[in-house]
Every structure is written in C-alpha cells, then in structure tokens.
Phi, psi and omega in degrees: 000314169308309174339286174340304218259002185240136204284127184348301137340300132341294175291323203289334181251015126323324229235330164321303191277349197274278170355325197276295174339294204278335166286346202265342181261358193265322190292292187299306157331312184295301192295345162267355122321277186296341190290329189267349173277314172318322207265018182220006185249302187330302166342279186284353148281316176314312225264324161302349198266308188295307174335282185279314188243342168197158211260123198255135161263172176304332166285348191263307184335279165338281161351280162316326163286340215256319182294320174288343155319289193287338170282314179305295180306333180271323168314274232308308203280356147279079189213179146301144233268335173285014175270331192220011186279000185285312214280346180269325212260339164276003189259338148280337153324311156327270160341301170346288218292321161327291214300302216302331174276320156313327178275340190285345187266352174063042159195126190272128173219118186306310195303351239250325185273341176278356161283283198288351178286324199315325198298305167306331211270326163302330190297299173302322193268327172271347157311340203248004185273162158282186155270359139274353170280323084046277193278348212265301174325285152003281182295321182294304189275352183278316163303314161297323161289312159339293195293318174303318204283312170333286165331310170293333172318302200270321146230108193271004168253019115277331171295298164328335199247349211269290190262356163067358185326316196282341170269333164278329176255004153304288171337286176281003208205342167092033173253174180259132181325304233248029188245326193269099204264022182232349138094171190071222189228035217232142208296170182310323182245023171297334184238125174256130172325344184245021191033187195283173194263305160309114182043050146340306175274008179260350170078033167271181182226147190305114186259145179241344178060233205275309202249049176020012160225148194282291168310337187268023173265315193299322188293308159338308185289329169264153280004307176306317187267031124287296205307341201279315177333289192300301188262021138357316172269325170259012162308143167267160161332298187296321183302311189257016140298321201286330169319301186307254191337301172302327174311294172324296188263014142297339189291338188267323193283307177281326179085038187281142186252316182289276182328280190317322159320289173328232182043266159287338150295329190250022111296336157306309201260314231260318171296342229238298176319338182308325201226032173239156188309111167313345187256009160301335182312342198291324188292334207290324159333277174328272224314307185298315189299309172306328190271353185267328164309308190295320185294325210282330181292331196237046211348025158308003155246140175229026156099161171356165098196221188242033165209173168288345167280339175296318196272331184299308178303304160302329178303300169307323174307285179334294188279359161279310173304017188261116159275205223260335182296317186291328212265007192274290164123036163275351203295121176307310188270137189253134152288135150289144211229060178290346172267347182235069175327297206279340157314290156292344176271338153305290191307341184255348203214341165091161200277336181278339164286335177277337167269349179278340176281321193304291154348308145326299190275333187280331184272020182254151179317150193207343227033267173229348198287164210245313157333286178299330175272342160262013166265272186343286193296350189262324167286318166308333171274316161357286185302308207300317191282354203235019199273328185315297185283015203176075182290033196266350200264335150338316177300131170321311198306325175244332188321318237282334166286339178287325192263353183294314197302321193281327184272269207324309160326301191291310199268012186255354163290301177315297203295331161330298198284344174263347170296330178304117187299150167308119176297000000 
C-alpha cells in the first residue's frame, strides 16, 4: 500500500538503488570468490611462470600473497562494522604486535605480518559469503584439485616439466637442489624412503596437484571433510557424495599418513561434536600438551623418528628447547622448525599472540547449529594435531580456506543466535 502513495519518479530510483545495491553486492561475491579460489591457483601459476617466462625471486612469491592478503581483508571488511569489529580490532592488534617485535630485533620481515594477517582477513571474507556461495567455491576447487592430482598421477614427467618444482622452490623458497632426493623436477617428499603407504605396488609417486607438495594435498583433504561437516544439510546428495569420493582419493593421491589419522578420527569424533558446547574446543591444545608431557614420563614418545609419535617427540622437544628470547618472538636470527608448527609460530609471532589468538578463536560462540560445532570443533582439533608436527597448516594454500570456513560458520552462528525468538 505505500508504493501506492508514491509517485513513478520515486519508485523508478527505488527500484534503481535496489539494482544497484545487488549489483554491488554481486560484485563484492565475485570478487571473494576469486580471492578465495586465488590462494590455491597462485602457486602453480608462479611456478610455470618461473618455468617458462621469467626467471621469480622470493619477493614476488611474497608479493603476490601479500596482495591476496589484503584483498581479502579489504572484501571481508566491507560489511557492517558490528559484524566485523572482533576480526579488525584483532587485526590491529596483530598488526601492534608485529610493528613492537619488530623494532626490538630493529628488522621488519614482512612475510612475517602477511602470515599472521591470513587469519583475520580469511576469517572477514568467509563471514560475508553465503552457504551458496560457499559450497559452489568449496566444490570448484575440491574439482580442480581432483583433476590436476589425477593428471599427476598418470603423468608426472608432464606435471613436472609443466610447473618445475623443484627449481621454484630452490629459487623462492630457499631449498637446496641436492635436498630434493626422489629425483626429476618433482617436490622433495613426493617419494618417501620406505615408499608409499597406499598402492605401494603400482610404482606411484606422493601427488601434490594445484600445492605442488604433497602434505599440504593431505591438508585439503581434512579441510575438505570439515567443510563437507559443516555444510551436510546444505549439500544436495550428488555433492556430498562427490565430496566423500573425491576426498578418498586425495588421500590416495597424496598418500598422507597424518591426514589420513585425522580423518579416520573425525569420522568418528566430529558426529559426537555436534552436540559439544563449541567453546570446549579451549581445551584440546592444553589437554595435547598434557598428554605429550605424560607420554614423554612413562616413554610412550620414544624419541625422534619417522612416525607419528617420533614427530609428536620432535614437536615437544622443539618447543622446550626455545629460550626466553624465541618465546619473545624477538630473536633476530629464526631457527627453522619445519617439524614443529607451533615452534615456529612462537618464534615468528611470540607466545603471548599464540595464546591470545588460540584464546580468541576457541572461545568465540558458533552457537547450537550441529554444523557449525562441528566447523569449530574440527578446525580447532586440526590445529591442535597438526601444529606439533608440521608447520605446513600455516601456509595460505589450505589455512586460507579453512579460516573462509571458519568465518562463514562463526557469522551464520550469530545470525542464527538473533534470529532466535526471545524466550
């Protein structure tokens, strides 16, 4: 009835500005889309580039992450500000603490702020997607990754000769040629010395697809089966069939031993999460710290090796070994801690920002939806199992989809808890 009372002129730039809005909103979807699509395609476009057309230093690498950083964080952060003020007021925070450790070593290392920046700004950009938009990203890149990993499988001297790894990452990345010991141009842990654990007798190789290593394939695949959790209900059948299927055979394609554990616990554990308080998640860090201490006294870690308790023992090790300078995140010179994620992320970011971010994210509300507590409870037991061991979770190429998810959860928890009638 009000329409009515308003003259032509009047409805036509109503109905103008409505246009615009959806176009504008259509736009900012698109553009959070790509960002999010970006961070698992960028590699493997640098690494043909270094391959083919010019020869990439360590700075472009950055460079390029450092942009999708910021496009993300700037998409994410065009919403309402009471929608985004947790993930901005921890992202100057953030920010502080980088500037403040940086002036006590008197040396700024960039990589260092576009890392610890990933969490907020992915966090901000999956808040503001939908669950189609959401699921159609999800399915696109769990397909592309498929076919490429396929691809490799079936020819890994054209996948080699196509992206060059082993000269992209001596070039970007600081390894040494005569460090990549399974030979061709193919990454360093594509072939593990005791060969593979899965189809052992065909005489494959670990396939890594779009993240050109093999663990951070594995890391996808449990990213994926949180994602599949979490969005279940809004799956149509063939999708989360195609999820199911395709997951299995990343597992196969990489041959990951930690991912495939994960996994088979959180089929197990993640229907059981559905119905735990999401901010219990506070706990599984400590609880792992307690149980690698209790292991390490009654020797069920039994020192170094090549399995999982041998790298939980290097983990443990890693992070005793820090004095007071590393736990600062001051130190100038950084050890590398490739086995120990969480070693390194003290040493680069200091220990009062790794409990003040674990503390952040565990303890914020997701609400009641069975979905959303099992997004919660699965990225957070993630982190737990896999940072002793591995700082591969760190990485843009799976973090950066993990924390869209992580977002996307957290603000359809909110819009959940106001939608709810008042008792």
């Amino acid at each position: 009835m009000a329409d009515l009372a308003l003259s032509p002129p009047a409805l036509a730039r109503i109905a103008a500005a409505e246009h615009q809005a959806r176009s504008y909103q259509q736009l900012l979807n698109l553009a959070a889309a790509a960002l999010l699509v970006a961070t698992i395609l960028f590699n493997p476009g640098l690494a043909w580039i270094n391959a083919h057309v010019a020869s990439l230093s360590p700075g472009a690498v950055s460079g390029v992450q450092g942009l999708i950083v910021l496009g993300a964080l700037f998409v994410g952060a065009l919403q309402p500000l009471p929608l985004t003020f947790r993930w901005l007021a921890m992202t100057w925070i953030l920010v502080l603490a980088v500037f403040l450790t940086s002036a006590v070593r008197a040396y700024m290392e960039p990589k260092i702020l576009g890392d610890i920046l990933l969490i907020p700004a992915f966090i901000l950009l999956g808040s503001r997607m939908d669950s189609l938009l959401v699921r159609r990203c999800f399915l696109a890149m769990q397909g592309l990754i498929l076919l490429v990993g396929l691809w490799e499988l079936a020819s890994p001297t054209g996948f080699g000769a196509t992206f060059r790894v082993l000269d992209y990452y001596v070039k970007t990345r600081g390894y040494q040629a005569d460090a990549f010991w399974a030979g061709g141009d193919l990454f360093l842990s594509s072939a593990r010395p005791g060969g593979r654990m899965l189809l052992d007798g065909l005489g494959l190789h670990r396939g890594s697809s779009l993240f050109l290593e093999p663990v951070s394939l594995g890391n996808w695949a449990i990213v994926g089966v949180i994602f599949t959790a979490a969005l279940w209900r809004d799956l149509s059948q063939r999708a989360r069939l195609f999820m199911i299927l395709s997951t299995g055979l990343l597992l196969i394609i990489c041959d990951g031993r930690l991912a495939m554990s994960v996994i088979l616990l959180f089929c197990l554990y993640l229907p059981i999460s559905a119905f735990i308080p999401d901010r219990w998640s506070v706990f599984y860090l400590p609880l792992l710290l307690f149980a690698l201490v209790a292991g390490e006294a009654s020797s069920i870690l039994d020192g170094p090796g090549d399995n999982f308790t041998g790298r939980l023992s290097v983990g443990l090790d890693a992070l005793r070994s820090m004095d007071i300078i590393q736990l600062l995140g001051v130190r100038v010179e950084r050890i590398r801690f490739d086995d120990a994620g969480w070693a390194d992320f003290v040493q680069a970011q200091s220990l009062l920002i790794a409990i003040g971010l674990w503390l952040t994210l565990a303890l914020s509300s997701f609400g009641r939806d069975p979905g959303n507590r099992m997004a919660k409870h699965g990225i957070m037991l993630f982190l737990t199992l896999c940072l002793p061991i591995s700082n591969s979770l760190l990485s843009i190429k799976t973090a950066a989809a993990m924390w869209a998810l992580y977002g996307f959860c957290h603000a359809r928890g909110r819009q959940a808890e106001k939608a709810a009638p008042l008792p």
